[in-house]
C-alpha positions in Angstrom: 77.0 108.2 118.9 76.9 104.6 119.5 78.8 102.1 116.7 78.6 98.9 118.4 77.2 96.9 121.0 79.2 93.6 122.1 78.6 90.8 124.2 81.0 88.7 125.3 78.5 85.9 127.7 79.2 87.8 130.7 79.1 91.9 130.1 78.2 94.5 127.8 80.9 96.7 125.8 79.9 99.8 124.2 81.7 101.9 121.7 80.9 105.2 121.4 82.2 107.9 119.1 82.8 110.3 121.9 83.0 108.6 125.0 85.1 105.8 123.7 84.7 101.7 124.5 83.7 101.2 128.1 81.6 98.6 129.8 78.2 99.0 130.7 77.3 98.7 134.5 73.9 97.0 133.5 73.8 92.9 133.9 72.0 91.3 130.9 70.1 88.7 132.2 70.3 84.9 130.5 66.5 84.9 129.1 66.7 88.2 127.6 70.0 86.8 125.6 67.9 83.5 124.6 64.7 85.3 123.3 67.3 88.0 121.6 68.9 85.3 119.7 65.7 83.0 118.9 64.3 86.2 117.8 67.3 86.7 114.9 66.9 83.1 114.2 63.5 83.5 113.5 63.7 86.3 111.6 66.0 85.1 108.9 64.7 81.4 109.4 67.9 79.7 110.1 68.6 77.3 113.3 70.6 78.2 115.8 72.2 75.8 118.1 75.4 73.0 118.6 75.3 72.3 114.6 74.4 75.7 113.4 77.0 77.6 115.5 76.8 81.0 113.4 74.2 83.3 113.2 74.5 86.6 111.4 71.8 88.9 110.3 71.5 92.4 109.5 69.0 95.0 109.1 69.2 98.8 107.1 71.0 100.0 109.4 72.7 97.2 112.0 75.1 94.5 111.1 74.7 91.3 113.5 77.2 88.4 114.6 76.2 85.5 116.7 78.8 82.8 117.8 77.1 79.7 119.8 78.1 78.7 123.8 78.9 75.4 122.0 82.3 76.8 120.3 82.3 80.5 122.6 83.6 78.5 125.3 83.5 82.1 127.8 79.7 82.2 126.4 77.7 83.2 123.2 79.5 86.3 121.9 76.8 89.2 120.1 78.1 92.1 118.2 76.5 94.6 116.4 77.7 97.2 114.2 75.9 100.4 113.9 75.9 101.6 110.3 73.5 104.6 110.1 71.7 105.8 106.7 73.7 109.1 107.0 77.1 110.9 107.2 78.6 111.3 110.5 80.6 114.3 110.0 80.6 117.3 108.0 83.3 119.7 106.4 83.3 121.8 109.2 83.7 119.2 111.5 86.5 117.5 110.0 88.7 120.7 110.5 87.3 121.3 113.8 88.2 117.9 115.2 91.5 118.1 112.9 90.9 115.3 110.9 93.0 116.5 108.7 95.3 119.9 107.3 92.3 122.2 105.5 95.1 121.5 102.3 94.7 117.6 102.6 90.9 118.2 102.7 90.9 120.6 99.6 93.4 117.6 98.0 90.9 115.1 98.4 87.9 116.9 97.0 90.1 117.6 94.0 90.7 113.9 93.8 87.1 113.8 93.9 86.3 116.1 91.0 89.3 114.5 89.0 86.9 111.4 89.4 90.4 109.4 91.2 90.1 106.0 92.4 90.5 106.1 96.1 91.9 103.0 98.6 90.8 103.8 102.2 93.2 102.4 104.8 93.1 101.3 108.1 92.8 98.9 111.2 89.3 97.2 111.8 86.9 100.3 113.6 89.3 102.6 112.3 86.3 104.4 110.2 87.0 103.9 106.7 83.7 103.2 105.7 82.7 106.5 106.9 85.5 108.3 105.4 85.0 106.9 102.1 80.7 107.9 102.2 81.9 111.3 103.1 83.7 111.8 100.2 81.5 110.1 97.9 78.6 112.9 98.5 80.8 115.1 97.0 80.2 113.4 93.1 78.2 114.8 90.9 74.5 113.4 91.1 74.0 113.0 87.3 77.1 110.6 87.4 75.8 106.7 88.0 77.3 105.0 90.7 77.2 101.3 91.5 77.7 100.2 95.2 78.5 96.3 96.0 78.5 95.3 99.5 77.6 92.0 101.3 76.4 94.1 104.5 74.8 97.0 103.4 76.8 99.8 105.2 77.1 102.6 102.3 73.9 103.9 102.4 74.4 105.4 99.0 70.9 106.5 97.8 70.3 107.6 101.4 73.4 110.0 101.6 72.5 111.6 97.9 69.2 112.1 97.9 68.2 112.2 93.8 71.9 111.0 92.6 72.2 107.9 90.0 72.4 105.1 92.1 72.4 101.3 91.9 73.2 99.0 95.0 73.8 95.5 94.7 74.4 93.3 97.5 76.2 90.3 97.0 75.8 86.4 98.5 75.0 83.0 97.7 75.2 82.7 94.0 76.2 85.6 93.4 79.5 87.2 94.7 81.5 90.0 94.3 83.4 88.7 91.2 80.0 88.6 89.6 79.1 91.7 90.9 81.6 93.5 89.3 81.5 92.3 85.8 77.8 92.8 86.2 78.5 96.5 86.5 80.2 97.0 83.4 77.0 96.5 81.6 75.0 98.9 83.4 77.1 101.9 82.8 79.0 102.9 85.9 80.9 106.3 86.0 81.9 105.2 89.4 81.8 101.7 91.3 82.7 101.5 94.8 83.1 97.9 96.3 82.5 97.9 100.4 85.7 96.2 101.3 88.4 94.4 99.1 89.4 91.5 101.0 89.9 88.3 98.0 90.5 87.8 94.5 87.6 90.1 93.6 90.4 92.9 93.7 92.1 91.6 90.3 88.2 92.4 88.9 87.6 95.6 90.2 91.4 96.4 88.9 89.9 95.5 85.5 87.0 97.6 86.0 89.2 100.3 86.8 91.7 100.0 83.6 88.5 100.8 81.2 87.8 104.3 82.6 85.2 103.4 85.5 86.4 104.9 88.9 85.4 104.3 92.1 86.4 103.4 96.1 87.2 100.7 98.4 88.2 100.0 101.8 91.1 97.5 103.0 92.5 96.4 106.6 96.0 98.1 105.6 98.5 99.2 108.6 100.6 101.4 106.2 99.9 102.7 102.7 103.3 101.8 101.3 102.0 98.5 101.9 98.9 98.2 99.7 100.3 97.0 96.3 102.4 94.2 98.5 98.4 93.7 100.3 96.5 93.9 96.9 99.1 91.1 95.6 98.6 89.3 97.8 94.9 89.2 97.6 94.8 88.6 94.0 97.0 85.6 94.6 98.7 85.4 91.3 102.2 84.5 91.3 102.6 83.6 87.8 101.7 87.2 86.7 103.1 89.0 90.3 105.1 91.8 87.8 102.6 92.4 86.0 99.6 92.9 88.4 101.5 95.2 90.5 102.9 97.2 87.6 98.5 97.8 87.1 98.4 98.1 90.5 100.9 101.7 90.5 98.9 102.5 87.2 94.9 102.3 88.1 95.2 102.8 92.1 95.6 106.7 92.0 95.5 107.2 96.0 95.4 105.8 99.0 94.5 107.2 102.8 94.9 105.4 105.8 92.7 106.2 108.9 93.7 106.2 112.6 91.6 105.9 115.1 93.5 106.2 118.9 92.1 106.5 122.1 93.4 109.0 125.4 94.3 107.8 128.6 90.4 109.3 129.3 88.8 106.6 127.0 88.2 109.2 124.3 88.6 108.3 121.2 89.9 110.9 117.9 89.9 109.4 114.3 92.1 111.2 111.9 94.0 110.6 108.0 97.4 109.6 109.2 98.8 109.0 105.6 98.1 109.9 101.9 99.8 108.6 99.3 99.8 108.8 95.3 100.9 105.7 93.4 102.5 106.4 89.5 104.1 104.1 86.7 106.7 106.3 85.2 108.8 105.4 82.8 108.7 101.9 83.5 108.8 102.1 87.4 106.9 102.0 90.0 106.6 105.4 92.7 105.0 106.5 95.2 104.6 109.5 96.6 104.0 110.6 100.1 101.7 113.4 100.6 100.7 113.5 104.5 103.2 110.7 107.1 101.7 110.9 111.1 98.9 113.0 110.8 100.8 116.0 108.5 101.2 117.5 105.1 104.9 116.1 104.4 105.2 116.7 100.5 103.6 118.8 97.7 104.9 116.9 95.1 102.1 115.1 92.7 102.9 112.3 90.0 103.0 114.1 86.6 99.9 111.6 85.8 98.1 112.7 88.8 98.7 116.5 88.2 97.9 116.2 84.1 94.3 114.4 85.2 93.6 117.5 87.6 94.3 119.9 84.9 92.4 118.0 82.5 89.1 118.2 84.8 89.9 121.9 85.8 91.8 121.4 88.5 94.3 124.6 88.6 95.8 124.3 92.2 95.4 120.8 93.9 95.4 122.0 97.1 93.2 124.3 97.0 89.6 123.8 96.2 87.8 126.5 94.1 84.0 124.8 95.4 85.3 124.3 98.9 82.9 127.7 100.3 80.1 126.5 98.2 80.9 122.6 99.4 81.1 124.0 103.1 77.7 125.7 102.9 76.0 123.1 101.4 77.5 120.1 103.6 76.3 122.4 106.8 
């Protein structure tokens, strides 16, 4: 149940899924630190010391971060992010831990059918990542999809066992800009970029206009504020109308995760909004589905319900696989 493990040069956090963060009782001693971080260095041959004051490694499943004593002034901070080669929650649990109305869940699978390209929202921890992998088992195995991450965190292949997959990992010489017009030549149905945080957005936009959908996650507060986010990202003033006029056209949804913690240290994640963005008739909508955790609105974007009846889609919010889907994601 562990996601990360932080040090801060004098104790140990933990965050847990279940028992919330809370600091461990055990004292690490100084060696143990200097061997752990001549250890990473060695592994990934790079120095670490006063002119090499980063460090940052990961393996399949952990992500590491290593700030030097020489700029840590309070001592050498260590965090490590736990990203496990599996899905974390199931159908069933979802509605148990009321992640969401059953409706908003049937919703989303339809979005996922209708092959809709999905923003997840959300403070840093907040789980987006995870939301956004358990959604994606739910497409079609035949249908290719193209992961591009610079940590690897989705665990495609591993979560869909036999599906069409292709996972690129982007760094030096080759970024996510790159990446992404890479993909069009290797016949994506779906491409889902790890984290939109720079001008890649404007390419994976692009990407979306010519019929390849897909996912991405943002650090986003409210979804009303994604196309003012993703404008501000691509970082084109000259053309600031007409990007966020494609913005309300190719981003079909977005859903913002919440993650708060009881006075008890426990912690509950849960889809506090869900919105649907539409270009109609020359202006720009959005539609609010769920506001603070509940199912506010019914009304769907003509666009939006016209792409669910064209992929079979009779009742949006209600999903005619959801027993078979529930059985299967036991």
């Amino acid at each position: 149940e562990v996601t990360d493990v932080d040090y801060n040069g004098q104790k140990l956090w933990i965050t847990d899924l279940k028992e919330g963060r809370y600091c461990a009782n055990e004292e690490i001693p100084e060696y143990f630190i200097s061997t752990f971080t001549h250890n990473i260095s060695n592994c990934i041959n790079k120095q670490f010391n006063n002119a090499n004051k980063i460090l940052e490694a990961d393996t399949k499943e952990l992500r590491i971060s290593i700030i030097h004593e020489s700029a840590a002034i309070s001592g050498i901070s260590i965090c490590i992010r736990k990203s496990p080669c599996f899905v974390r929650n199931t159908l069933e649990n979802l509605l148990d831990q009321k992640y969401c109305e059953k409706e908003v869940l049937h919703l989303l699978l339809n979005c996922v059918q209708a092959k809709m390209n999905l923003v997840f929202g959300g403070e840093p921890g907040a789980g987006k990542t995870e939301c956004a992998k358990f959604f994606m088992q739910f497409i079609r195995k035949e249908e290719r999809v193209i992961t591009i991450e610079d940590s690897l965190e989705i665990h495609y292949a591993n979560i869909n066992p036999g599906a069409d997959a292709v996972e690129l990992r982007v760094g030096k010489g080759f970024d996510y800009t790159d990446a992404i017009k890479a993909s069009l030549r290797q016949n994506p149905s779906w491409l889902m970029l790890s984290e939109a945080r720079s001008v890649e957005v404007t390419s994976l936009l692009e990407q979306w206009s010519t019929g390849v959908h897909g996912f991405t996650t943002i650090h986003l507060d409210d979804v009303r504020k994604l196309p003012d986010r993703i404008l501000n990202m691509m970082n084109n003033v000259n053309d600031a109308q007409r990007m966020e006029n494609r913005i309300y056209r190719y981003v079909n949804a977005a859903v913002l995760i919440r993650k708060i913690e009881s006075s008890d240290g426990k912690v509950r994640r849960y889809i506090d909004q869900l919105c649907f963005f539409s270009r109609e008739e020359g202006k720009n909508r959005i539609y609010m589905i769920v506001d603070d955790g509940a199912l506010v609105s019914k009304e769907l974007p003509p666009d939006i319900k016209k792409r669910f009846r064209e992929t079979g889609v009779e009742e949006p919010f209600v999903c005619r696989q959801f027993e078979t889907y529930l059985k299967e994601n036991r």
